[in-house]
C-alpha positions as CSV (number, residue, x, y, z in Angstrom):
1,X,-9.7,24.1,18.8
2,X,-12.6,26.4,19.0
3,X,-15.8,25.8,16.7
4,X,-15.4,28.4,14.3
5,X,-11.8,26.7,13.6
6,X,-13.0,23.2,13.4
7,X,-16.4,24.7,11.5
8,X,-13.2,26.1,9.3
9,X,-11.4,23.2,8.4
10,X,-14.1,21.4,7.8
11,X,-15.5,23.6,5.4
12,X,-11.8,23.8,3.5
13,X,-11.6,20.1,3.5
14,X,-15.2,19.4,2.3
15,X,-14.7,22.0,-0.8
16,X,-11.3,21.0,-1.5
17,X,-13.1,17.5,-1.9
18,X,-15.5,19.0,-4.2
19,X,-12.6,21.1,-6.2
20,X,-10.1,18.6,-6.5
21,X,-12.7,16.1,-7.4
22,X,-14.2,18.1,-10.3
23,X,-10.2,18.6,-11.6
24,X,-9.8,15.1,-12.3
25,X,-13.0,14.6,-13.9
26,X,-12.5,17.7,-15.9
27,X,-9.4,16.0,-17.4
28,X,-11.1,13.0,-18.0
29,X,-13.4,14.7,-19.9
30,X,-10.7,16.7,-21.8
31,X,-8.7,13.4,-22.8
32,X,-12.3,12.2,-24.3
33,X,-12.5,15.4,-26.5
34,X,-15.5,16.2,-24.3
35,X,-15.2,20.1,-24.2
36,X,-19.0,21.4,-23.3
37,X,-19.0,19.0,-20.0
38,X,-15.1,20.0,-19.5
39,X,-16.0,23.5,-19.2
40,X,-18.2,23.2,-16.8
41,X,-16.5,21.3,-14.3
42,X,-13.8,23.6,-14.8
43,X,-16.2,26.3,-13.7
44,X,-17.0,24.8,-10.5
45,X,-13.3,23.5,-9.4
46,X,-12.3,27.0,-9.8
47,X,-15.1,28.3,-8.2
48,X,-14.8,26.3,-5.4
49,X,-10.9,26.6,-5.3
50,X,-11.5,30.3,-4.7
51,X,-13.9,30.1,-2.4
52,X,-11.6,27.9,-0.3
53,X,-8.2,29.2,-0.9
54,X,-10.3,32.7,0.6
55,X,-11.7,30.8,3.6
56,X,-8.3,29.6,3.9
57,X,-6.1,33.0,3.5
58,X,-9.0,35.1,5.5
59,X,-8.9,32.7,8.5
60,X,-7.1,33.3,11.9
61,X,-6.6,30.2,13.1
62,X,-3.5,27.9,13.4
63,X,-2.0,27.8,9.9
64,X,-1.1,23.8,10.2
65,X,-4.9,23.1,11.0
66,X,-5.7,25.1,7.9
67,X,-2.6,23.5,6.5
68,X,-3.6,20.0,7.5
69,X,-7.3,20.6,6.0
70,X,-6.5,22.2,2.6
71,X,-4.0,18.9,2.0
72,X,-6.0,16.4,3.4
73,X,-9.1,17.6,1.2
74,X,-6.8,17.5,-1.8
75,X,-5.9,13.8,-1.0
76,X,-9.0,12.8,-0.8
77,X,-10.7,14.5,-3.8
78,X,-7.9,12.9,-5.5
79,X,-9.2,9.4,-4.6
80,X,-12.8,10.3,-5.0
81,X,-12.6,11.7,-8.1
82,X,-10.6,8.6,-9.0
83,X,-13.2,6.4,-8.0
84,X,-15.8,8.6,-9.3
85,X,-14.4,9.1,-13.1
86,X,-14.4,5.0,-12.9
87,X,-17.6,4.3,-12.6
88,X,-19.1,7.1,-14.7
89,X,-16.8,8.1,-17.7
90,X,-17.8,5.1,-20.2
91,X,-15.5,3.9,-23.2
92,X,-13.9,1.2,-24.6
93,X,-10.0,-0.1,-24.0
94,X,-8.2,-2.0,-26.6
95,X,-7.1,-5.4,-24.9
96,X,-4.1,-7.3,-26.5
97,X,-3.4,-10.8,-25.1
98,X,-0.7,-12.8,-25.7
99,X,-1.0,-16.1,-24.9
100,X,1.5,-18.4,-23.5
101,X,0.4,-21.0,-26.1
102,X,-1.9,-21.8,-29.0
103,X,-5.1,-23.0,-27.4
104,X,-8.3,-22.7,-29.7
105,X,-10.7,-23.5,-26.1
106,X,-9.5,-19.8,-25.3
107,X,-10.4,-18.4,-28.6
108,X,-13.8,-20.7,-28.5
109,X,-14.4,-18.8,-24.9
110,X,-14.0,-15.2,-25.7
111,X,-16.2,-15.7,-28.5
112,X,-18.6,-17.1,-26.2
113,X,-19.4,-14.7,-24.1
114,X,-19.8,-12.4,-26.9
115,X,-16.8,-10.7,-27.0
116,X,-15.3,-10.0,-31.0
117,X,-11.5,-10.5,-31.6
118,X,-9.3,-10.5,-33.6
119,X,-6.2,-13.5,-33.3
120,X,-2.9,-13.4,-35.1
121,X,-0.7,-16.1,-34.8
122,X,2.7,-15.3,-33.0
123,X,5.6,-17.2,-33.8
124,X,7.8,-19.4,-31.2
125,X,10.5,-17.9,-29.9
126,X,13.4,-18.9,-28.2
127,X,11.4,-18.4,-24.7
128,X,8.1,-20.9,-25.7
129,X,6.3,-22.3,-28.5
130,X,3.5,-20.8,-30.9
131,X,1.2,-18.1,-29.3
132,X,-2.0,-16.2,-30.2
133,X,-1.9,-12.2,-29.8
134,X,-5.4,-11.7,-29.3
135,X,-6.6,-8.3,-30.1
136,X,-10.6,-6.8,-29.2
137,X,-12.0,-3.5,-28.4
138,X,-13.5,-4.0,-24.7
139,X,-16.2,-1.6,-23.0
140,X,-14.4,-0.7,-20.0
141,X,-17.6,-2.1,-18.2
142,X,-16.7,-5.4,-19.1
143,X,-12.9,-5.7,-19.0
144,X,-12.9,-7.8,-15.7
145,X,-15.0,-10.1,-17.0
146,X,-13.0,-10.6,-20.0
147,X,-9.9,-10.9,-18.0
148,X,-11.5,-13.4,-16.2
149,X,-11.9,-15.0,-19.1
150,X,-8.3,-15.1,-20.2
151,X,-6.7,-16.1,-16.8
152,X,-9.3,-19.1,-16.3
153,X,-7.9,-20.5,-19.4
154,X,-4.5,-18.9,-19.6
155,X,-2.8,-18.3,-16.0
156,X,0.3,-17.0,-17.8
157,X,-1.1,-14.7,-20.4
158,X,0.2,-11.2,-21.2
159,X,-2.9,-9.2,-20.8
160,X,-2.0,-4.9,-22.2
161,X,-4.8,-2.5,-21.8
162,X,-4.9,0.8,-23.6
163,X,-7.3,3.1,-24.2
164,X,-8.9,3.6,-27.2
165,X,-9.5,6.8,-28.9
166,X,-11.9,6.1,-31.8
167,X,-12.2,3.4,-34.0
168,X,-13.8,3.1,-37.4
169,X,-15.8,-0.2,-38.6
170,X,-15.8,-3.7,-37.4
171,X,-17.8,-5.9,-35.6
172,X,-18.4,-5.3,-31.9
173,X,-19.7,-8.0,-29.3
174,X,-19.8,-6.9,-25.6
């Protein structure tokens, strides 16, 4: 492989890192109604989608290097920006527990460590006795923490995370 080829590939790989990384967070921003920073991410990933898809069409080398480079940047842009849109697209989920039994040390816990809930009682079934379905509005920061939470207490609980669009009123812990 001759450096121009490898100088190539790398620079395909390293921008379709770049592009593919900006597309995911550009959805992520979409989904959160957040069209000024959506925009511009969309700017770059398509500015750097051409400039690679040129360097990638315009090159004379080996099409499966090129190949091999274009696909291997996409896979891992799809893991950084993953990893990235974690860590810096804040929010809140909606966590709904069910537990496997009435226990008012669990309730006494989450309330604890600051978290706000709100607990219905769920009726026995034919499958196990009287439950709570616990319901609280979770930064996304602290969800492992309140999971933790949960499981210490509650090994068998039925833990469903959603998203949560927008809420109106209430009171809100962590």
């Amino acid at each position: 492989m001759t450096t121009a080829l490898l100088l190539s590939c790398l620079k395909i790989f390293c921008c379709r890192i770049l592009d593919v990384t900006c597309g995911t967070v550009r959805t992520i921003l979409t989904v959160k109604e957040n069209a000024k920073g959506a925009a511009f991410m969309g700017f770059v990933e398509v500015f750097l989608w051409y400039v690679v898809v040129r360097d990638a069409m315009t090159s004379d080398g080996p099409v499966l290097a090129i190949a091999v480079a274009y696909a291997a940047g996409f896979a891992t842009g799809t893991f950084v920006g993953g990893q990235i849109a974690r860590r810096i697209i804040s929010g809140n989920v909606t966590v709904q527990v069910v537990t496997s039994r009435r226990d008012d040390t669990l309730l006494a816990a989450i309330r604890e460590a600051g978290y706000a809930i709100t607990v219905l009682n769920a009726n026995e079934s034919e499958f196990s006795e009287n439950k709570y379905l616990i319901i609280a509005t979770v930064d996304k920061k602290n969800l492992k923490a309140f999971e933790e939470i949960v499981k210490q207490r509650d090994e068998h609980a039925f833990i469903m995370v959603s998203d949560t669009k927008s809420y109106v009123g209430g009171y809100f812990g962590k």
